[in-house]
mmCIF file of the N, C-alpha and C atoms, coordinates in Angstrom:
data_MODEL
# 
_entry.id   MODEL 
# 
loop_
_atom_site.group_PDB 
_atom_site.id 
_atom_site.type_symbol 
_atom_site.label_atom_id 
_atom_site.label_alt_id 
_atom_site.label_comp_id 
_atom_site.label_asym_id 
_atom_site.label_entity_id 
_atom_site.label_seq_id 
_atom_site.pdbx_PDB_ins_code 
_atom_site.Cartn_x 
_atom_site.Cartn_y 
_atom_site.Cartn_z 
_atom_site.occupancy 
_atom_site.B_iso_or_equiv 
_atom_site.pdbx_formal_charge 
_atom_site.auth_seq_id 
_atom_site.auth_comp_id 
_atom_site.auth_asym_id 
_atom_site.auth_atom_id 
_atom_site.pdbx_PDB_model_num 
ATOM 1   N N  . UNK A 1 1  ? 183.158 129.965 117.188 1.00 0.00 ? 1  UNK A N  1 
ATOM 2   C CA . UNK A 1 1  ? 181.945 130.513 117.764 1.00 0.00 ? 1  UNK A CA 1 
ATOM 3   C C  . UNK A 1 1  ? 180.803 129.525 117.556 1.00 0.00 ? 1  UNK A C  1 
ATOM 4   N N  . UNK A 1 2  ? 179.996 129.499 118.657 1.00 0.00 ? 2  UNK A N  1 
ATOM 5   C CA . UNK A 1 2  ? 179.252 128.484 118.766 1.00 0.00 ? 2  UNK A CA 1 
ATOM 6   C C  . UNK A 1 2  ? 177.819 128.912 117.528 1.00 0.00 ? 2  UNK A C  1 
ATOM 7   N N  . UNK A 1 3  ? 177.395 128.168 116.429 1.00 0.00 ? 3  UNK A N  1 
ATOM 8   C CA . UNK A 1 3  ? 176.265 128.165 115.765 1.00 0.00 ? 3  UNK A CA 1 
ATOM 9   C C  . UNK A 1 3  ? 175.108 127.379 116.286 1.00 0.00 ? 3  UNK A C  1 
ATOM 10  N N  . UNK A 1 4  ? 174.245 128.352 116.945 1.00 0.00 ? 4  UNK A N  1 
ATOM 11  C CA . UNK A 1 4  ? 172.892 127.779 116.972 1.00 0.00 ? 4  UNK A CA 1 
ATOM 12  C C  . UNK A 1 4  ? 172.415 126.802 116.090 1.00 0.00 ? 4  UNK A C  1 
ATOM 13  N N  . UNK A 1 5  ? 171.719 125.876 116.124 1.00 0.00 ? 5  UNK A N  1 
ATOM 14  C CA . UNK A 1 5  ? 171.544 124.836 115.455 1.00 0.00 ? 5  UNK A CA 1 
ATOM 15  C C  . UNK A 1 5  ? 172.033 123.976 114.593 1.00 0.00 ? 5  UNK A C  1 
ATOM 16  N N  . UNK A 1 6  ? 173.663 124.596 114.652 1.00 0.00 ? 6  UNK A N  1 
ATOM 17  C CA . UNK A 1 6  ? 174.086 123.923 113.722 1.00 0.00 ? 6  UNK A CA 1 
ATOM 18  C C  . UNK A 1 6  ? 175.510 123.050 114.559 1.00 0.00 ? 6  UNK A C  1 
ATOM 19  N N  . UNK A 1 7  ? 175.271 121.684 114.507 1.00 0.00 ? 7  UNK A N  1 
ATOM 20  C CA . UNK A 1 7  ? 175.843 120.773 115.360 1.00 0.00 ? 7  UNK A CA 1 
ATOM 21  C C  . UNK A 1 7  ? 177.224 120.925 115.675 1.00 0.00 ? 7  UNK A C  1 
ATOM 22  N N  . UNK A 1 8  ? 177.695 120.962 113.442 1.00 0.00 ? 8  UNK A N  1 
ATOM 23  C CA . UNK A 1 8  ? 179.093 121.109 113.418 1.00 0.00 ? 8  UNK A CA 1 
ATOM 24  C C  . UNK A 1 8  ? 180.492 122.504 114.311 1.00 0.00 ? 8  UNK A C  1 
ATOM 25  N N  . UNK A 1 9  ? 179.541 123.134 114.758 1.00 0.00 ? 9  UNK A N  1 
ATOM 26  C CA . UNK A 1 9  ? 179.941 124.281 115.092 1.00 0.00 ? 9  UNK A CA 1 
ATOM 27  C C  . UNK A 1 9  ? 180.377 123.858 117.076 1.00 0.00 ? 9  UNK A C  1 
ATOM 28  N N  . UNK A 1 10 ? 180.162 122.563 117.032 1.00 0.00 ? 10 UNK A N  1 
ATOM 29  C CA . UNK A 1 10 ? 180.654 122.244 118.524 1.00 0.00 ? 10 UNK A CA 1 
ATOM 30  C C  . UNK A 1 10 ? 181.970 122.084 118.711 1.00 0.00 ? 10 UNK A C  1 
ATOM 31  N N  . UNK A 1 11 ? 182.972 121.490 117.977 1.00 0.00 ? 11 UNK A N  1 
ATOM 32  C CA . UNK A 1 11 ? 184.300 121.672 117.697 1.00 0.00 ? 11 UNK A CA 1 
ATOM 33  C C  . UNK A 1 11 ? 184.945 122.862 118.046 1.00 0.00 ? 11 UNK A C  1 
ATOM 34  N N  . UNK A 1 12 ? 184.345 124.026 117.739 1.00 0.00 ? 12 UNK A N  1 
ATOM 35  C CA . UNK A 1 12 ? 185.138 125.330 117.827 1.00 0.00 ? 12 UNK A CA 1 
ATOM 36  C C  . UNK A 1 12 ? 185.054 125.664 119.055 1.00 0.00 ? 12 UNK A C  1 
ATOM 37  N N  . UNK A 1 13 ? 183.634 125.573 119.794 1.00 0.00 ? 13 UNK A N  1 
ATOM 38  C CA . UNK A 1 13 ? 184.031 125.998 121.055 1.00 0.00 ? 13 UNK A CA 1 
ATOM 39  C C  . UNK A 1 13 ? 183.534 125.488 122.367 1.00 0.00 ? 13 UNK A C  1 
ATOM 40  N N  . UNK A 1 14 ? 183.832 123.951 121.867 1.00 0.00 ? 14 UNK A N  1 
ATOM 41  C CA . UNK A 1 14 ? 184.175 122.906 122.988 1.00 0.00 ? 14 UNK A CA 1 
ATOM 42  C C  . UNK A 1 14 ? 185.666 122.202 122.285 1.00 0.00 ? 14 UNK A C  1 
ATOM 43  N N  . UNK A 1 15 ? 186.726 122.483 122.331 1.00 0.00 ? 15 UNK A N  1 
ATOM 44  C CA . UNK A 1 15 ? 187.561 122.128 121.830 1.00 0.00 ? 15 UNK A CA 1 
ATOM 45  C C  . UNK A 1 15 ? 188.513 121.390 123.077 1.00 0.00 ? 15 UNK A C  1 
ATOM 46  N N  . UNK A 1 16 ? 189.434 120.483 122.434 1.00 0.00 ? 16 UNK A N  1 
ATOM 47  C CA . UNK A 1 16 ? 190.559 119.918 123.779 1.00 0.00 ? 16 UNK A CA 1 
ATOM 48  C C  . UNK A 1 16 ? 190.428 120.471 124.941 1.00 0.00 ? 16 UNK A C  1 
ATOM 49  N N  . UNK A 1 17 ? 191.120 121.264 124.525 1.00 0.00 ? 17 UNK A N  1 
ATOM 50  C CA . UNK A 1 17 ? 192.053 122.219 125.605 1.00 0.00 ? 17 UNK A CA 1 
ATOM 51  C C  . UNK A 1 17 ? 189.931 122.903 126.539 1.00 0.00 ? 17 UNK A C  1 
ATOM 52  N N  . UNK A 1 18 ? 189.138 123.379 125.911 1.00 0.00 ? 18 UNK A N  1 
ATOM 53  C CA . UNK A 1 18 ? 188.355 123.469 126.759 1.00 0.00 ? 18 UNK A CA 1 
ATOM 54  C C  . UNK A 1 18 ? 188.020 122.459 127.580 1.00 0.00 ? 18 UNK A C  1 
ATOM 55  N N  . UNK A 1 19 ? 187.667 121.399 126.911 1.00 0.00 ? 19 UNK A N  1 
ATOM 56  C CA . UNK A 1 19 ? 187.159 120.011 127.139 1.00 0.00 ? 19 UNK A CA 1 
ATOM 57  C C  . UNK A 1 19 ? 188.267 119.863 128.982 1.00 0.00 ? 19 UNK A C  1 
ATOM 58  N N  . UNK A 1 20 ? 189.381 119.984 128.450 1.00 0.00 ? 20 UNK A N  1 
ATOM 59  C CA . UNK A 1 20 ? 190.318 119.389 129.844 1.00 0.00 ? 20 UNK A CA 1 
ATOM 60  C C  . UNK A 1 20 ? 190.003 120.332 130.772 1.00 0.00 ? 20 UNK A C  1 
ATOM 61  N N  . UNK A 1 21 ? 189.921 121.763 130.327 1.00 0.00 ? 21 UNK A N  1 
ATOM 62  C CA . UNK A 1 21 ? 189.768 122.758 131.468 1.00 0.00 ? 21 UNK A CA 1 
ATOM 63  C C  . UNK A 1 21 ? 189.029 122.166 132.386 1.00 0.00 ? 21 UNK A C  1 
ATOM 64  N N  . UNK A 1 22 ? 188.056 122.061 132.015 1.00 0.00 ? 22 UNK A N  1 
ATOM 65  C CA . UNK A 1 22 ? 186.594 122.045 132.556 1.00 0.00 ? 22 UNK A CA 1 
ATOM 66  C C  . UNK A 1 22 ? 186.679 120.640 133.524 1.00 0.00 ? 22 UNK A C  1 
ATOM 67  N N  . UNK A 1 23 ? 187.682 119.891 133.021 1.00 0.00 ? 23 UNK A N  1 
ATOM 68  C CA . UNK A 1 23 ? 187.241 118.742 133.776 1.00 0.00 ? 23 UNK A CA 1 
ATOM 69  C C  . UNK A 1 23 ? 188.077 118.862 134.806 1.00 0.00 ? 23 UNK A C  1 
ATOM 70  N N  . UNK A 1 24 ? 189.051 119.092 134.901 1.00 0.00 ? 24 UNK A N  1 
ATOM 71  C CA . UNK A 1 24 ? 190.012 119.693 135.961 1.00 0.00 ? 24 UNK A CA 1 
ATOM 72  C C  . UNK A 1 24 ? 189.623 120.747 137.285 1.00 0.00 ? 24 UNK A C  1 
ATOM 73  N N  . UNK A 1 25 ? 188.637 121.573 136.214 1.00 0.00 ? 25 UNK A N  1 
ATOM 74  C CA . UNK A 1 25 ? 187.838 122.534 137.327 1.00 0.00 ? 25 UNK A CA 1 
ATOM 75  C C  . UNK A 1 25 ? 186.816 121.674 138.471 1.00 0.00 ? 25 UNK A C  1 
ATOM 76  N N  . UNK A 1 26 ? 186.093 120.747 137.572 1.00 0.00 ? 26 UNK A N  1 
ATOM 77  C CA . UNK A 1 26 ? 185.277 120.126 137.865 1.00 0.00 ? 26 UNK A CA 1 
ATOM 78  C C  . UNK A 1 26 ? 186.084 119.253 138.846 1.00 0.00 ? 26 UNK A C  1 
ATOM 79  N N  . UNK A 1 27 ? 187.341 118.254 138.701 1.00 0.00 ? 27 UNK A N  1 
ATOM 80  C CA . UNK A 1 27 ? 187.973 117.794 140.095 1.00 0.00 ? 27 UNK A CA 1 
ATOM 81  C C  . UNK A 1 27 ? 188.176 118.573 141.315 1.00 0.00 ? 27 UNK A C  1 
ATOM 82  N N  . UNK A 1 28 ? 189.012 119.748 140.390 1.00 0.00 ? 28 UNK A N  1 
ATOM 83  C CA . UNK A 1 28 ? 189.105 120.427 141.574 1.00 0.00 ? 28 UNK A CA 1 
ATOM 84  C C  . UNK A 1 28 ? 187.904 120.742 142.729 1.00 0.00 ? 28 UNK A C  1 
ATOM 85  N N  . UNK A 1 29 ? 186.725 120.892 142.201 1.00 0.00 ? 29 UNK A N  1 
ATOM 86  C CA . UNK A 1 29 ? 185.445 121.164 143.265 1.00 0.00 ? 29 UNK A CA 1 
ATOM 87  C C  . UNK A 1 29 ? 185.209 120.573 144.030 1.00 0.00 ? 29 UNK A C  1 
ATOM 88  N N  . UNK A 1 30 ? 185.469 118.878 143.158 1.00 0.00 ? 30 UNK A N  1 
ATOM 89  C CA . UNK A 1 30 ? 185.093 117.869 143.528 1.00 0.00 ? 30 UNK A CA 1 
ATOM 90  C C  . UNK A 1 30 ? 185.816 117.362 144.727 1.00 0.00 ? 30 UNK A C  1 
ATOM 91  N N  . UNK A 1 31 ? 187.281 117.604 144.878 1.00 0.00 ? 31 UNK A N  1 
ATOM 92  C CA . UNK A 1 31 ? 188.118 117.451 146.300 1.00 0.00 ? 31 UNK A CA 1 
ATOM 93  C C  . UNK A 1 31 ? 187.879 118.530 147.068 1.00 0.00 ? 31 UNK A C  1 
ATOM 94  N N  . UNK A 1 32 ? 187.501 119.871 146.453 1.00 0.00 ? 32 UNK A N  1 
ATOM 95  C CA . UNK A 1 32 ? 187.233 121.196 147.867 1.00 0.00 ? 32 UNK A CA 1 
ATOM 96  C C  . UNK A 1 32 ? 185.708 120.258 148.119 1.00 0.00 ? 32 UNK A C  1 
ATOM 97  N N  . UNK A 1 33 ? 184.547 120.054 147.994 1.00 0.00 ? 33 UNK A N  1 
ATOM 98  C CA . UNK A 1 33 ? 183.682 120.016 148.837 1.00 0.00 ? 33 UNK A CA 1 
ATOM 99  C C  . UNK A 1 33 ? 183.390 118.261 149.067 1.00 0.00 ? 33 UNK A C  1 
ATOM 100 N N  . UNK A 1 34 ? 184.929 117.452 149.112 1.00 0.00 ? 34 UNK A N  1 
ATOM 101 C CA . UNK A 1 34 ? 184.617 116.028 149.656 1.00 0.00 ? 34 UNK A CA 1 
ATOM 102 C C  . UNK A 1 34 ? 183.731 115.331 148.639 1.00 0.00 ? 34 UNK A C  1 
ATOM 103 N N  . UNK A 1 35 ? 183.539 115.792 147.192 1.00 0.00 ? 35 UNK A N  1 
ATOM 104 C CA . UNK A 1 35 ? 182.430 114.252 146.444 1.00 0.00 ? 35 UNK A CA 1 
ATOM 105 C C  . UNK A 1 35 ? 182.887 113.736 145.626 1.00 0.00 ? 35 UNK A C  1 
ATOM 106 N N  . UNK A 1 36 ? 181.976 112.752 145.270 1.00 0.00 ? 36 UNK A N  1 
ATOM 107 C CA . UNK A 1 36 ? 182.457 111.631 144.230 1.00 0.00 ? 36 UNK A CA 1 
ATOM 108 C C  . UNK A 1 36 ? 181.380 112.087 142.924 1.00 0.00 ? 36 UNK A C  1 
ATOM 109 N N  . UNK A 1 37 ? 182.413 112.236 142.033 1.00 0.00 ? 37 UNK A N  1 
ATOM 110 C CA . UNK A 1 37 ? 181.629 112.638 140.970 1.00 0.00 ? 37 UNK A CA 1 
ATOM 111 C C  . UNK A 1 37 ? 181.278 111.226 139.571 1.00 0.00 ? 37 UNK A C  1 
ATOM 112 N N  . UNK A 1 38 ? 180.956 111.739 138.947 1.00 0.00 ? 38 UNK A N  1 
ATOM 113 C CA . UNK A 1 38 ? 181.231 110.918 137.591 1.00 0.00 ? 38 UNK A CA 1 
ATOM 114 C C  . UNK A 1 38 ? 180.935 111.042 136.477 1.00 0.00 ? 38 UNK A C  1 
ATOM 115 N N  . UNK A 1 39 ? 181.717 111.237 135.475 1.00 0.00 ? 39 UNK A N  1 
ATOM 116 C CA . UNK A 1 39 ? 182.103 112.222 134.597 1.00 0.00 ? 39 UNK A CA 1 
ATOM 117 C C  . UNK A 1 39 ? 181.394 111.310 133.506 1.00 0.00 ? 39 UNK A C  1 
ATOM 118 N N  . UNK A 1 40 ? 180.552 111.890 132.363 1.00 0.00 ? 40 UNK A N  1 
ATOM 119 C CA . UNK A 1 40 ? 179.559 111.794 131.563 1.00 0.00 ? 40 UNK A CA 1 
ATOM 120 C C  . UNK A 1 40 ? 180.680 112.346 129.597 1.00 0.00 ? 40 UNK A C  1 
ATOM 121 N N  . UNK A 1 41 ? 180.441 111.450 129.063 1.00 0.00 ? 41 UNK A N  1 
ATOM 122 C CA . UNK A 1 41 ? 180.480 111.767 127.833 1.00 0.00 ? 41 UNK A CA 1 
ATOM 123 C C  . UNK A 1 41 ? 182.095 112.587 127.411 1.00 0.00 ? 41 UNK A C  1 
ATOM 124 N N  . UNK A 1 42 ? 182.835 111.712 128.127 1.00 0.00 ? 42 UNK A N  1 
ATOM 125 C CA . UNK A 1 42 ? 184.387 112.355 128.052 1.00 0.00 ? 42 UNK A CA 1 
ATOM 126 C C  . UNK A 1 42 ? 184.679 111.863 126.267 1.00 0.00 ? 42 UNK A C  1 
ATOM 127 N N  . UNK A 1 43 ? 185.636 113.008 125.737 1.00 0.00 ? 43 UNK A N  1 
ATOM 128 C CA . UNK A 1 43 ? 186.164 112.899 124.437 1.00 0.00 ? 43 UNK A CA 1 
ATOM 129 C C  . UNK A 1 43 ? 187.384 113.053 124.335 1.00 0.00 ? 43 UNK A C  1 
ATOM 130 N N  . UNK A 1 44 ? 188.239 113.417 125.374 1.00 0.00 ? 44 UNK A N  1 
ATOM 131 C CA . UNK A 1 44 ? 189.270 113.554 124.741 1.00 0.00 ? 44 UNK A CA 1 
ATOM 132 C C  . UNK A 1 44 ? 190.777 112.738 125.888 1.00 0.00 ? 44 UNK A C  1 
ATOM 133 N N  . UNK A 1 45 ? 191.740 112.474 124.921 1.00 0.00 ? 45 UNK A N  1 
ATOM 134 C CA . UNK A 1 45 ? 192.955 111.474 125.240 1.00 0.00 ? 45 UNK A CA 1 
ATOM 135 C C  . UNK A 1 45 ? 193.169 112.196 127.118 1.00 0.00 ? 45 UNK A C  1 
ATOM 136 N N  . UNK A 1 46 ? 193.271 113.054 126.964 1.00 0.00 ? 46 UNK A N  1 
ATOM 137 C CA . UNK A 1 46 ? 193.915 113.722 128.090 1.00 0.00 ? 46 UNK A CA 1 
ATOM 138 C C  . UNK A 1 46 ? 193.065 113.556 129.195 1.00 0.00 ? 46 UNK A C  1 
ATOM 139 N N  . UNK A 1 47 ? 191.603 114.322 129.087 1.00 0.00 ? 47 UNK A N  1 
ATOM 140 C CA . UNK A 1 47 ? 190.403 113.395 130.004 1.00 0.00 ? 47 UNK A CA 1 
ATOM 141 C C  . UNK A 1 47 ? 190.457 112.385 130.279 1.00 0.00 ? 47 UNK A C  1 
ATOM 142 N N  . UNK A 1 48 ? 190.798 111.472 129.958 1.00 0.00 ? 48 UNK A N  1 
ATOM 143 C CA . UNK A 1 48 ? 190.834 109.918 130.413 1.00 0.00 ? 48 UNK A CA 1 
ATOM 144 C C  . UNK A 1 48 ? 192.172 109.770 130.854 1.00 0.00 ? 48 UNK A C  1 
ATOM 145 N N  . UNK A 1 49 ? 193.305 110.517 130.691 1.00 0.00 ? 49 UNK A N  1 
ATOM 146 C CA . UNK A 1 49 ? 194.481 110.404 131.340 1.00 0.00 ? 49 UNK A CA 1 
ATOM 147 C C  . UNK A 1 49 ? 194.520 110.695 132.617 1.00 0.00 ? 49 UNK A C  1 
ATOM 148 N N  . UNK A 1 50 ? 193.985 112.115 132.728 1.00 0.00 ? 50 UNK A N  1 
ATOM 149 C CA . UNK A 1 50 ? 193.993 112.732 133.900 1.00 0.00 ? 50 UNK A CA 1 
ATOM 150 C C  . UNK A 1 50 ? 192.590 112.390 134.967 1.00 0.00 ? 50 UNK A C  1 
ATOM 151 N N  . UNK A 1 51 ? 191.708 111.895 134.330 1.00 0.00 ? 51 UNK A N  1 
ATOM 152 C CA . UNK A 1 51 ? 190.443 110.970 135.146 1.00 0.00 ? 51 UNK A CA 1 
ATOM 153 C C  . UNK A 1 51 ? 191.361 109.801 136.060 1.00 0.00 ? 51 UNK A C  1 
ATOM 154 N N  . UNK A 1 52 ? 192.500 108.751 134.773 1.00 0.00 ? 52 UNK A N  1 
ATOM 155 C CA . UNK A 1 52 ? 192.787 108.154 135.355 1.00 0.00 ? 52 UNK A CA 1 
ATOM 156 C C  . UNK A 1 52 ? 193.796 108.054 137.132 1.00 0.00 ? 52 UNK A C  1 
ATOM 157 N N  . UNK A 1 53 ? 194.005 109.412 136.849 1.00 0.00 ? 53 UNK A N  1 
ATOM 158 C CA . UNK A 1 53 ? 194.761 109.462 138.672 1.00 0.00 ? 53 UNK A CA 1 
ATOM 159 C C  . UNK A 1 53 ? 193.522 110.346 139.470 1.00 0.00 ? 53 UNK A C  1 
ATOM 160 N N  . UNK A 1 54 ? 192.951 110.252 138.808 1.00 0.00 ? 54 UNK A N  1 
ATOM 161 C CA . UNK A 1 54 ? 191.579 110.410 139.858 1.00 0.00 ? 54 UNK A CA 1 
ATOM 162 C C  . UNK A 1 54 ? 190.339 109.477 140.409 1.00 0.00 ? 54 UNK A C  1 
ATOM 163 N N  . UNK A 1 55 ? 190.809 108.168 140.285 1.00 0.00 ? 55 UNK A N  1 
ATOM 164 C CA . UNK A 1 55 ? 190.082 107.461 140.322 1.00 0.00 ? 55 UNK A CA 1 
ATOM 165 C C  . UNK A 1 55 ? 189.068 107.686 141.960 1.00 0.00 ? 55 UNK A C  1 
ATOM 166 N N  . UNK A 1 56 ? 189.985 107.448 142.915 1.00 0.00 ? 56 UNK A N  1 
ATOM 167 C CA . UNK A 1 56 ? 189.582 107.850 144.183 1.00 0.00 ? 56 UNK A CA 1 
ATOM 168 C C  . UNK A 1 56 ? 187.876 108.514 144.340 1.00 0.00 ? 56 UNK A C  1 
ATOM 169 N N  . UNK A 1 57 ? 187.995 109.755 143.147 1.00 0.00 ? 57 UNK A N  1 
ATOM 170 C CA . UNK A 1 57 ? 186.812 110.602 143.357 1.00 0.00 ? 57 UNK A CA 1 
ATOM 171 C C  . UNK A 1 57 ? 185.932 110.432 142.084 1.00 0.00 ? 57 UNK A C  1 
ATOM 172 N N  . UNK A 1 58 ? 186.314 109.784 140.652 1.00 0.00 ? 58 UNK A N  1 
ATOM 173 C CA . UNK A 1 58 ? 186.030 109.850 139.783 1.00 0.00 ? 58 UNK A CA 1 
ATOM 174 C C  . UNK A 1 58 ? 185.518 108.641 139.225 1.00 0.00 ? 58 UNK A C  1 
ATOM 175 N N  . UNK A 1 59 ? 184.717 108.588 138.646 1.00 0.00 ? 59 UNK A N  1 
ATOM 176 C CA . UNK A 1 59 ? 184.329 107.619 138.027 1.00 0.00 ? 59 UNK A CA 1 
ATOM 177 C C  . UNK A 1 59 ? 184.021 108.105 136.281 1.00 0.00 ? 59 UNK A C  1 
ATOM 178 N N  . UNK A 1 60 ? 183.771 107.624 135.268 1.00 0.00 ? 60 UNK A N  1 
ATOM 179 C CA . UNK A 1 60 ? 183.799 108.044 133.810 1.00 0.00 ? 60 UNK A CA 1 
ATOM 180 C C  . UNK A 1 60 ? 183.204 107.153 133.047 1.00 0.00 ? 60 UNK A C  1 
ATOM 181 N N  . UNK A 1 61 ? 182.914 107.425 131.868 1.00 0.00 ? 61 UNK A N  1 
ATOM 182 C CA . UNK A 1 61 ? 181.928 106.676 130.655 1.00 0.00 ? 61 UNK A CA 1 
ATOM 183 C C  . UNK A 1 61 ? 182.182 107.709 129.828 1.00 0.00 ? 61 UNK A C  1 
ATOM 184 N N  . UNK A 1 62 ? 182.253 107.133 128.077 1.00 0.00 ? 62 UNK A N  1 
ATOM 185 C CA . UNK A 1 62 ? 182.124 108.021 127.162 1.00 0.00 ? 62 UNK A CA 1 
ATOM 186 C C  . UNK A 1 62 ? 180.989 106.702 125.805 1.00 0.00 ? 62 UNK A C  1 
ATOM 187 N N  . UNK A 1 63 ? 181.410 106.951 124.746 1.00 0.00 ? 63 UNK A N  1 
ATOM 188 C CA . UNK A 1 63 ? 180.834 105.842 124.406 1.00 0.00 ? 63 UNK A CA 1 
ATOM 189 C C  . UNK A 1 63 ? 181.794 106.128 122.636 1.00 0.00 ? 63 UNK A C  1 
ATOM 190 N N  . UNK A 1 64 ? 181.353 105.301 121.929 1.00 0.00 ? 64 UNK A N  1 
ATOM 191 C CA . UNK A 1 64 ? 182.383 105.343 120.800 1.00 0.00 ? 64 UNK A CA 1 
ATOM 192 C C  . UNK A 1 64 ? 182.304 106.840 119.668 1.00 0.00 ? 64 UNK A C  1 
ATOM 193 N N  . UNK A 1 65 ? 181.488 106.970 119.455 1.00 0.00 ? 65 UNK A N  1 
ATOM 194 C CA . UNK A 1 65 ? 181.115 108.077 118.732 1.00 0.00 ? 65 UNK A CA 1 
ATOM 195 C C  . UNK A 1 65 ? 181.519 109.570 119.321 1.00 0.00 ? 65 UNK A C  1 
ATOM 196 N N  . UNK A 1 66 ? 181.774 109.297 120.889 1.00 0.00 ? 66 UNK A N  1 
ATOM 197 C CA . UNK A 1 66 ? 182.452 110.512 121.453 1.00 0.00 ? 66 UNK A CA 1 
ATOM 198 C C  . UNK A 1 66 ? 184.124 110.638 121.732 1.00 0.00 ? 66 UNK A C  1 
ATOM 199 N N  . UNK A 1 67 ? 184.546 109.434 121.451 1.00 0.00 ? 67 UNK A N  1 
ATOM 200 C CA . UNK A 1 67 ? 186.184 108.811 120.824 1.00 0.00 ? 67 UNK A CA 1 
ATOM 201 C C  . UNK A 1 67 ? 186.467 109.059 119.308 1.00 0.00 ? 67 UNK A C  1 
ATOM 202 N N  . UNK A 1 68 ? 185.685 109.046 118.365 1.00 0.00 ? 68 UNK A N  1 
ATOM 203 C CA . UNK A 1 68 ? 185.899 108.925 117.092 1.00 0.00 ? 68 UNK A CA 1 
ATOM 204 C C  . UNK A 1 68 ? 185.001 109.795 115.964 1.00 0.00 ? 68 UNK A C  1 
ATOM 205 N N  . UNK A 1 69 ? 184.167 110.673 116.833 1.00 0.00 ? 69 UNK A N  1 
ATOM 206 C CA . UNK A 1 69 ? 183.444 111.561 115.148 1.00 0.00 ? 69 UNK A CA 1 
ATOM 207 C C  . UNK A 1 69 ? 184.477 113.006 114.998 1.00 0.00 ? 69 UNK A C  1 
ATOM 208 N N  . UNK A 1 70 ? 184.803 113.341 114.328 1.00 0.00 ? 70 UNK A N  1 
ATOM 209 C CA . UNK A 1 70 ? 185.475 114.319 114.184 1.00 0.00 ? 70 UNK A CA 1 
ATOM 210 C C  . UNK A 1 70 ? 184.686 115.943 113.726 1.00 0.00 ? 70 UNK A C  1 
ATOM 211 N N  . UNK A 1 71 ? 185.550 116.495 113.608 1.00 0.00 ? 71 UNK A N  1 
ATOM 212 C CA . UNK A 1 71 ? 184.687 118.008 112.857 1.00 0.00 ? 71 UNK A CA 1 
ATOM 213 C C  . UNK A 1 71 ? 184.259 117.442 111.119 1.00 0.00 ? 71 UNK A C  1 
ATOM 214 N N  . UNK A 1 72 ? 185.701 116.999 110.881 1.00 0.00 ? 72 UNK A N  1 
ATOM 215 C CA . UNK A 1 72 ? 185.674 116.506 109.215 1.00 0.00 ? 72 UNK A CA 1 
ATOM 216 C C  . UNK A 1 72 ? 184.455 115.737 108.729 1.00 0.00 ? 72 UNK A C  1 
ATOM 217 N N  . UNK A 1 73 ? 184.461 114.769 109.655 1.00 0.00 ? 73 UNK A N  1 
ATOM 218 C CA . UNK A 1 73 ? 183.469 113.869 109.596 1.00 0.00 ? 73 UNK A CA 1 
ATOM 219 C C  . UNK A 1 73 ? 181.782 114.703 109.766 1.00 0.00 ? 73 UNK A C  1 
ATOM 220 N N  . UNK A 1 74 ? 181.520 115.267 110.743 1.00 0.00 ? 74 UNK A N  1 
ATOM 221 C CA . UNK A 1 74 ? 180.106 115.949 110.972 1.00 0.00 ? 74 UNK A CA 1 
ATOM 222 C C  . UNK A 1 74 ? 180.101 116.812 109.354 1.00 0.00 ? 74 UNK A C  1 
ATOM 223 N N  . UNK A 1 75 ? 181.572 117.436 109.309 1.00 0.00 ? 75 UNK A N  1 
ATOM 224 C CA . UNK A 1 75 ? 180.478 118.171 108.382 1.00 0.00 ? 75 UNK A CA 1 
ATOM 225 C C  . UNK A 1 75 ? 180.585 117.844 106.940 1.00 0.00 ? 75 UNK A C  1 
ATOM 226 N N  . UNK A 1 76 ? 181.132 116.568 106.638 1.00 0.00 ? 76 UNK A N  1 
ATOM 227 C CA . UNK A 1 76 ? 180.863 115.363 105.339 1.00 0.00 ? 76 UNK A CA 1 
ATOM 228 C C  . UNK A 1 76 ? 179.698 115.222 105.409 1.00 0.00 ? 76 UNK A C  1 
ATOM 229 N N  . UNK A 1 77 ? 178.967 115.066 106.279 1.00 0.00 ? 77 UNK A N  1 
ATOM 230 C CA . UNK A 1 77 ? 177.660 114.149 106.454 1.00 0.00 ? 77 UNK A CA 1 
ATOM 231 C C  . UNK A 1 77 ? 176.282 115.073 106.604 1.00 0.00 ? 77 UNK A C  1 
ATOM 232 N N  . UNK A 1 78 ? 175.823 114.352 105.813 1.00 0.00 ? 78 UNK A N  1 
ATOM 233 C CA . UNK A 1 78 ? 174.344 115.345 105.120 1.00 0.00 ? 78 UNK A CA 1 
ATOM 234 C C  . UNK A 1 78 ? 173.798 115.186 105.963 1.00 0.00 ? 78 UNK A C  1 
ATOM 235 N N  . UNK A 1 79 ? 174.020 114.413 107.257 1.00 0.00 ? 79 UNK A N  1 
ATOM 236 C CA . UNK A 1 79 ? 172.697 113.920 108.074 1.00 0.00 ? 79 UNK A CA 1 
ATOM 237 C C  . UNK A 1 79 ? 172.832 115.729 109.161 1.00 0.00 ? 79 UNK A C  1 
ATOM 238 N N  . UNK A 1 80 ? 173.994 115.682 109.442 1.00 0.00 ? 80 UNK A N  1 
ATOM 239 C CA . UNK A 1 80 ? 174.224 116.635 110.472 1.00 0.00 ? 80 UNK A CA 1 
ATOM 240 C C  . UNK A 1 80 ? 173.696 118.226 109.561 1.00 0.00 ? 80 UNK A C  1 
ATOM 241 N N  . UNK A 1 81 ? 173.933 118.064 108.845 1.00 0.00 ? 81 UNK A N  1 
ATOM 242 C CA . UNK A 1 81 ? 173.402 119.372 107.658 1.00 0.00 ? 81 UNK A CA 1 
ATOM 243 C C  . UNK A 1 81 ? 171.923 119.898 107.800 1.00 0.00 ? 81 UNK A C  1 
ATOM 244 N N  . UNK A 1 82 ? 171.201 119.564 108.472 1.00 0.00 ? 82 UNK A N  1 
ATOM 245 C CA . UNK A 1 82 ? 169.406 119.244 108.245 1.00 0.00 ? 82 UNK A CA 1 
ATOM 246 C C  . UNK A 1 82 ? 169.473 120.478 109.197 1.00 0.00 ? 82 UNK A C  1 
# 
């Protein structure tokens, strides 16, 4: 469940399996109404799998910190705690 202000609480319910839904939904729209999209701040293995046979309509960017911070990690860190 998502915690208001509290960062670490994005894990639970933006997780994989949401994460892919969504982007899948999001192709799918993207071939019903003909556009070219381009997908912002992807995190996960499968997103970039399944982006990749979408190139046609898709374009993508993530950046490193959205490849590599984990739940473990946010909530080690005093910074995310504030």
């Amino acid at each position: 469940m998502r915690i208001p202000g509290d960062p670490s609480s994005h894990p639970l319910w933006r997780d994989e399996l949401t994460a892919l839904r969504a982007t899948q939904r999001l192709l799918r729209i993207a071939r019903e109404q003909r556009a070219i999209i381009h997908v912002l701040h992807v995190s996960t293995r499968e997103e970039i799998e399944l982006l990749a046979d979408h190139k046609d309509i898709a374009s993508v960017e993530t950046t490193p910190h959205h490849l590599t911070m984990t739940d473990a990690i946010m909530r080690a860190s005093e910074r995310w705690r504030r």
